[in-house]
N, C-alpha and C positions, 0 to 999 in steps of 0.2 A: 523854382529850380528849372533852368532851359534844358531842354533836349536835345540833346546834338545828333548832329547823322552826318557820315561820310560819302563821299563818293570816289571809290578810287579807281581809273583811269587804267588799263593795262594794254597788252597786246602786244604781236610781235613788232619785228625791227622798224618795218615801215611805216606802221601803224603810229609809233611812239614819233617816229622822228615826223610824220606830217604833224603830231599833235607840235613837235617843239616848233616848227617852221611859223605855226602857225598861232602861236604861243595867245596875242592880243583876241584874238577870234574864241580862242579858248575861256580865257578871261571872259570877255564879253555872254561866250554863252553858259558861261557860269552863273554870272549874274540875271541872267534871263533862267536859268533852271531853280534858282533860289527861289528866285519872284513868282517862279510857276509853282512848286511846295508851298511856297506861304498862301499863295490863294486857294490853295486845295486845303491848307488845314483853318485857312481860317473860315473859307464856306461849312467843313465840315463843322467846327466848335461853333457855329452859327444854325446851322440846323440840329444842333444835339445840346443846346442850349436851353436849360430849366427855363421855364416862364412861370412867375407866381399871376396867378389871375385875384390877390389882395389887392385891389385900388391904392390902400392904405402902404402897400411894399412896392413906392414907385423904382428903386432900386432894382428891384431882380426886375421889373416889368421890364424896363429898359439895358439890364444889362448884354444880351443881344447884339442890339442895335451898337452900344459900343465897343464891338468885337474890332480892331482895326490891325492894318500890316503896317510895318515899318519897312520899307523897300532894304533889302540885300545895297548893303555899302562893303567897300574894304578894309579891314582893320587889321594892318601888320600885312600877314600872308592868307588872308582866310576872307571868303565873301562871306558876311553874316547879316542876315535878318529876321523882324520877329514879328510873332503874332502878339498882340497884347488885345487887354480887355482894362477899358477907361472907368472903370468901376472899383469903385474898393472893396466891394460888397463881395467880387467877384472868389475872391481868397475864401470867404466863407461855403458860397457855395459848390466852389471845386473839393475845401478839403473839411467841409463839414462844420461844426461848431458844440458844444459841450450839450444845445437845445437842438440843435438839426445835423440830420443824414447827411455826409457827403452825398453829390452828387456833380460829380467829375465832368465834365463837356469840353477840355483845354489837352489834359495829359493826358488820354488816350487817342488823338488826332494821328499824333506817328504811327500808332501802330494797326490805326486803323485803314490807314491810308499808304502807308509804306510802300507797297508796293507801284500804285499810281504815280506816287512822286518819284519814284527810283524811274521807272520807264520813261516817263513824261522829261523827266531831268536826262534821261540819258537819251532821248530823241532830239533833244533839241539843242546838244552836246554836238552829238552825231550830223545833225542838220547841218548847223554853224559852221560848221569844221570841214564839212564834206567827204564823210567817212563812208 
């Protein structure tokens, strides 16, 4: 299930109308705000990532390592990008299994990070644009 998050854009008259003038620059650092969020949840789901130390369970040893970003593309009106994990194992160990505990390292990233990505995202908005 993806997690979405917004970012909405306000301010007075001037504000708004540099944002339209400037519309390409805006895009652009939207896409660089994305790609700034994706590396912030995917270092977090990478450090908060189960490691089984069974030799015998090469899966979860490695599933980690296959934490990777899909870079922020366009689709339609909306920049989207994602974090994924190259593991199939991984589904088990985010939402448990009928013999093991969940043990979550993916779906709590937003909100554990939230805030860094809203700033970080909204600096580099601000940057780009020269707010």
């Amino acid at each position: 299930m993806p997690i979405r998050t917004s970012i909405t854009l306000s301010g007075d008259k001037t504000v708004m109308e540099n944002l339209r003038k400037n519309s390409d620059k805006v895009i652009m650092a939207g896409f660089d705000a994305v790609n700034f969020g994706l590396q912030v949840l995917a270092r977090g789901a990478k450090k908060d990532c189960p490691v089984n130390t069974d030799p015998d369970d090469t899966d979860t040893i490695h599933l980690k390592e296959s934490i990777y970003i899909e870079p922020a593309k366009k689709i339609k009106k909306t920049i989207v990008g994602r974090v994924r994990v190259g593991k199939k194992t991984a589904m088990h160990v985010e939402f448990g299994t009928t013999k093991s505990d969940m043990r979550p390292f993916m779906r709590q990233q937003i909100f554990l990070h939230k805030e860094e990505v809203r700033t970080g995202a909204k600096d580099i908005i601000k940057g780009r644009v020269g707010l």
